[in-house]
N, C-alpha and C positions, 0 to 999 in steps of 0.2 A: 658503644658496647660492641665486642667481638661476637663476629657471628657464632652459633655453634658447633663444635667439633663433631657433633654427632647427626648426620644428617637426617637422621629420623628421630632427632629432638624434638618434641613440639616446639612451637612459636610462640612461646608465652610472652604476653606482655607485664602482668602482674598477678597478684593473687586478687581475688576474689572474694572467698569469705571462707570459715571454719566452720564446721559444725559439729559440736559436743553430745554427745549423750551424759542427760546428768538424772541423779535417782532422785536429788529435793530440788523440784526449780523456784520454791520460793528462797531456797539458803544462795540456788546459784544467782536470782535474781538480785540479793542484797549482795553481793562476793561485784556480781559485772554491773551494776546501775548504782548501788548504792554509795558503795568503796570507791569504784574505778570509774564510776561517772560514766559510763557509755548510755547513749537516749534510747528507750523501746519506740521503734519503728511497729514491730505489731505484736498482737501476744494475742494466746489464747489457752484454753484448761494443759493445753501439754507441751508451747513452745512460746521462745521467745526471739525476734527478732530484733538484732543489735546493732548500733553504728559508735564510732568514736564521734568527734566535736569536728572535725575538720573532713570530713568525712564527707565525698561529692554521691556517694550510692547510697540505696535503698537500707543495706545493709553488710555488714562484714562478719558478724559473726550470729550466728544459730543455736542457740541450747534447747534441745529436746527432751523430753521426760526418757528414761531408759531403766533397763534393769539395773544396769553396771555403768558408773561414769566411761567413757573412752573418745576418742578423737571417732566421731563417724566417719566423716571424711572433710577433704581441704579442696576449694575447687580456684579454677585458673583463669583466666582472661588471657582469650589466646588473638592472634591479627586476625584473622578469617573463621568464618564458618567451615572452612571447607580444610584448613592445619586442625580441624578436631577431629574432622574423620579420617582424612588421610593418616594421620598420626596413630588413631585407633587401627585402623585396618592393619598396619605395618607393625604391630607391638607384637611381642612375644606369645601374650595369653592368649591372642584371635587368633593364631594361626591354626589351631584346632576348630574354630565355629563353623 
């Protein structure tokens, strides 16, 4: 793999997991476990924690109870503790905090 062109690219290694806002988690629980086979790793009255079949982590993906379905957020597996914050400090939107 080419190093990255942008030196205050983060170091990702891969992704991590997704997390959903969804408004019925029992429709989204039958849609991602039922249909598409993914295992609940943990669940509770407002979230559910998901993995594929091949799958060596806790989980990859997250569905939360919400007002509005929408992507929450997407996180990343990055080499070091220390390309999260470095990469954080150097971003555009810190440079006001």
């Amino acid at each position: 793999m080419s190093a990255p062109t942008n030196p205050n690219a983060p170091d990702v290694i891969r992704s991590a997991y997704a997390q959903l806002a969804v408004t019925d988690l029992g429709a989204a629980r039958w849609f991602w476990v039922d249909m598409l086979g993914f295992y609940v790793q943990y669940e509770d009255k407002n979230s559910l924690y998901l993995r594929g079949t091949d799958e060596l982590t806790h989980h990859s993906l997250v569905l939360r109870k919400g007002d509005i379905a929408a992507l929450d957020h997407l996180s990343y597996r990055v080499r070091t503790p220390r390309t999260s914050t470095r990469r954080r400090s150097s971003s555009p939107t810190s440079a006001g905090r």
